[in-house]
C-alpha positions in Angstrom: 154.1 138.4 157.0 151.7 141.6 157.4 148.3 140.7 157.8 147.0 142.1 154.6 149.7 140.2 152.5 148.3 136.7 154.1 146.2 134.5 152.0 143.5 133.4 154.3 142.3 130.3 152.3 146.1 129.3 152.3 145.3 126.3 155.0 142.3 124.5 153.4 144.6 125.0 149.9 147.3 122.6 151.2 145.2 120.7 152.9 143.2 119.9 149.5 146.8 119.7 147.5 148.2 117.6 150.2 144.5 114.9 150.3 145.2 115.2 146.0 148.8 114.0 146.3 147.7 111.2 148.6 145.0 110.2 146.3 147.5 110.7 143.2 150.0 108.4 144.6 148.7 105.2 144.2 147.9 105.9 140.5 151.2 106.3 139.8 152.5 103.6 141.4 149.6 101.2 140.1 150.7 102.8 136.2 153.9 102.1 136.8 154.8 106.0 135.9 158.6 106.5 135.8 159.0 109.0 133.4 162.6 109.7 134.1 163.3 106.2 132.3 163.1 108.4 129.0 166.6 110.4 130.0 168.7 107.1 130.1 171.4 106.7 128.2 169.7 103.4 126.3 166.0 105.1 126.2 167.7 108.2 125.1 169.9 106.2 121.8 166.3 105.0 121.0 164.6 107.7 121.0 167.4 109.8 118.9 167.5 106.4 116.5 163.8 106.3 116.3 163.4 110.7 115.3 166.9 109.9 112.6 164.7 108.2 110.4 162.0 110.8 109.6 164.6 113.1 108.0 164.5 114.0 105.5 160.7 114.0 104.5 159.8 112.6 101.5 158.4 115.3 99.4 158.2 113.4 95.8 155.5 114.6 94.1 153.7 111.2 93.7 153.6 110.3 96.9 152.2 113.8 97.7 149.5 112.9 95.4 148.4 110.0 97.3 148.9 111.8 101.1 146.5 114.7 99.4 143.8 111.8 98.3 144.7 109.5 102.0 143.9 113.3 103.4 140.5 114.1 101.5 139.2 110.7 102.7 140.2 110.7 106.4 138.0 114.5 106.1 135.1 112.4 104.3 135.4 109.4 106.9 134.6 112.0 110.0 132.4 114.2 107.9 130.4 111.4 106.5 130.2 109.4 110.6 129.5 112.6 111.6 126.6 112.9 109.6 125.5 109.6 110.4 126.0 110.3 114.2 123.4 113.2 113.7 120.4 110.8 112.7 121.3 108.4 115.5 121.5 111.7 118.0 118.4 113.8 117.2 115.8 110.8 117.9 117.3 109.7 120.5 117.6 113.2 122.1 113.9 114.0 121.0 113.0 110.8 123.0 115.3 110.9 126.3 114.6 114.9 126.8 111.7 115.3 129.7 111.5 118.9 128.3 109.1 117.6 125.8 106.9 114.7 127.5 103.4 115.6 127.4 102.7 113.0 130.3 104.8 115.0 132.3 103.4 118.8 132.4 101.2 117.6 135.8 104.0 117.3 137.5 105.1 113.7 137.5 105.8 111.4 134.4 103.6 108.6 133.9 105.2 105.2 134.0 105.7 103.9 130.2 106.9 107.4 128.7 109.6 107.2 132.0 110.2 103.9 130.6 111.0 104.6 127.4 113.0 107.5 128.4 115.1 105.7 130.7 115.7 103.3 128.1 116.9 105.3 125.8 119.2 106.8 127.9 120.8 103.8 128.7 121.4 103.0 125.0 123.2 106.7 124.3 125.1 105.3 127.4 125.6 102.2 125.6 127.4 104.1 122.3 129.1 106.2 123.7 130.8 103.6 126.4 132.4 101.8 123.5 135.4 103.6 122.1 135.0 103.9 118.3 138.5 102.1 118.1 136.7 99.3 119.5 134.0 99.6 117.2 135.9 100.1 114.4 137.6 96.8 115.0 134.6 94.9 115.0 133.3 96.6 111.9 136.4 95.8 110.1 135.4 92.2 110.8 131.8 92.7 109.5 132.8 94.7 106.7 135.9 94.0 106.2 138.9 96.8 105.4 138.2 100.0 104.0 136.3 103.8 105.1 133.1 101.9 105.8 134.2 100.3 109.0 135.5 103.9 110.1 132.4 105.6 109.3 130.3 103.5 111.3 132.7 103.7 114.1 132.5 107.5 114.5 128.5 107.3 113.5 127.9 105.1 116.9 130.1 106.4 119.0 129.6 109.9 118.6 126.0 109.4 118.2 125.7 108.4 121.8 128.0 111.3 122.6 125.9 113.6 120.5 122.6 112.4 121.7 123.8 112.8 125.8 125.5 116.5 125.2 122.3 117.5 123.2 119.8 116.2 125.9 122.0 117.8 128.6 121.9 121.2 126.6 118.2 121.1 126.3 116.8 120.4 129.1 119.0 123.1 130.7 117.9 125.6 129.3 114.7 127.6 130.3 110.9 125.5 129.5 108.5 128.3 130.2 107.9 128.7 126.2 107.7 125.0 125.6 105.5 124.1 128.6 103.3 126.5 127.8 103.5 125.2 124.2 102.7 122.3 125.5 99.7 123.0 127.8 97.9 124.7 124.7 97.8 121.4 122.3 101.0 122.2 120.3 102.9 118.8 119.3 106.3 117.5 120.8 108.0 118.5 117.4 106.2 122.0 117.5 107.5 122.7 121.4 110.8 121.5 120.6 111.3 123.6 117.3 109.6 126.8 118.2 110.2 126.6 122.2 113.4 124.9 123.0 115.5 124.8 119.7 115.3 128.9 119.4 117.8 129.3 123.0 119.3 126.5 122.5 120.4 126.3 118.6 124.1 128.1 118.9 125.1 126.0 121.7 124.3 122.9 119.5 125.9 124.0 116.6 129.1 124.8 118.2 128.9 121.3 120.2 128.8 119.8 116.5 131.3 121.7 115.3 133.3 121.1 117.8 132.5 117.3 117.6 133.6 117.3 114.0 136.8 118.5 114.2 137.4 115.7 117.2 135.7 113.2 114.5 139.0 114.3 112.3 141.3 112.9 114.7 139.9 110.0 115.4 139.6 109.1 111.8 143.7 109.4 111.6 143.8 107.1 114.5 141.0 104.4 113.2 143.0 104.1 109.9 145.4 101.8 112.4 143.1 99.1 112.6 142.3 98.7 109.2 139.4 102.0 108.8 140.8 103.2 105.9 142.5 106.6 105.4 145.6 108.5 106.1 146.1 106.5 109.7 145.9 103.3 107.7 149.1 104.8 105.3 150.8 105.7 107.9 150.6 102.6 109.6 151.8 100.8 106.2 154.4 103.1 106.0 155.7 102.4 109.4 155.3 98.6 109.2 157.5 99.0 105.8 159.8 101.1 108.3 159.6 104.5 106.2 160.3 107.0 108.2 160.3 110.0 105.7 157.0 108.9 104.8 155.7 108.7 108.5 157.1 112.6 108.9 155.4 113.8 105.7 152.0 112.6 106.7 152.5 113.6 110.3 152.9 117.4 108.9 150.5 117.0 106.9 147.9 115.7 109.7 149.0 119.1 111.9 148.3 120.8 108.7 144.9 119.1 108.6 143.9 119.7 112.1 145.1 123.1 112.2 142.9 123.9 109.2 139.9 122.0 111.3 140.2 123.9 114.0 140.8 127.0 112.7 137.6 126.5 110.1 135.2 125.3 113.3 136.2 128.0 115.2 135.2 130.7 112.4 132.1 128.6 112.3 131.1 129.0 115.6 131.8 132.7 115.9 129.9 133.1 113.3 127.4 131.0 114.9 127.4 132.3 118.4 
């Protein structure tokens, strides 16, 4: 090959692809992944079996009715955790971000402000480590079935997500304007609205958007264990072995998502 045709990083390049197969290899052996299973003749009857019974859609008008009401709730359960999610994640960010400590403008945090800092760090850690699936099973215990146990599913979890993404955001950004807020007597609330939210406010919007529209999905999905809203139909309607029902909603959840993503995207154009 003519020298000026040669890719000189080619070597390091398979040596890093070759170390990542090495690595990879175990992981597939320990997940047992044998994905050409699926093209056998049995797994292959199932599978055309299984896709047979969600045609044709059913498209009656009553049961419309109620995947148009399942649908408005599952968009209520995330926007409603979602709102909850916000007054778990602004205190907690307020509290965990060393942008704003007072104690620390010397040059080293004193002791019981690093405290609680650390310890609030370790409860967004906390929330967000537990899936909300998981939370929403235990809620359905406390509260039993219904949108409730959903709602405070997406609230914790995505609190905890919330509160680590907007801590992260903020104390990346520059803190010239709120030091020197700080320094001159203004208030933790005054530096962080007038020196850090300012250059840091279109990131954090689009974060939430974005964080919203992921709240969607995972309402569908909580609806399985009893959370209430179009997952929770659709699991009825599978356990009852209705597949025209199961294809309706599932177009109508694409529909849903689409329309999510497509709305939060406008959003943060808008935004940015």
């Amino acid at each position: 090959m003519p020298p000026q045709l040669r890719d000189p990083a080619w070597v390091s390049r398979v040596f890093w692809t070759s170390v990542a197969l090495v690595l990879l290899a175990p992981a597939f052996v320990l997940t047992e992944f044998r994905p050409w299973t699926l093209f056998e003749p049995a797994a292959l009857k199932s599978t055309k079996r299984f896709l047979a019974d969600f045609f044709p859609p059913k498209i009656e008008a009553e049961f419309l009715l109620l995947v148009a009401r399942e649908c408005w709730r599952t968009v209520a359960i995330a926007t409603a955790g979602m709102a909850l999610a916000l007054l778990i994640a602004i205190p907690l960010t307020l509290l965990s971000t060393s942008a704003l400590s007072i104690s620390a403008l010397p040059g080293r945090m004193h002791l019981i402000p690093l405290f609680i800092r650390q310890a609030t760090r370790w409860l967004l850690i906390v929330l967000r480590s537990v899936p909300e699936l998981v939370w929403a099973l235990v809620f359905v215990r406390v509260v039993g079935l219904g949108p409730t146990a959903g709602v405070l599913a997406i609230a914790l979890t995505y609190g905890g997500m919330l509160g680590k993404v907007y801590g992260e955001i903020l104390e990346s950004d520059e803190s010239h304007a709120t030091n020197t807020l700080l320094r001159n007597g203004a208030g933790r609330l005054q530096a962080f609205f007038y020196g850090l939210l300012p250059q840091s406010s279109a990131e954090l919007t689009s974060y939430t958007v974005y964080r919203w529209e992921c709240a969607i999905r995972s309402s569908a999905v909580l609806g399985f264990v009893g959370a209430g809203g179009l997952g929770q139909q659709m699991d009825n309607s599978m356990k009852m072995f209705q597949g025209g029902e199961v294809a309706t909603m599932l177009l109508v959840f694409m529909m849903l998502v689409g329309l999510a993503d497509y709305a939060s995207a406008r959003l943060r154009k808008v935004l940015a």
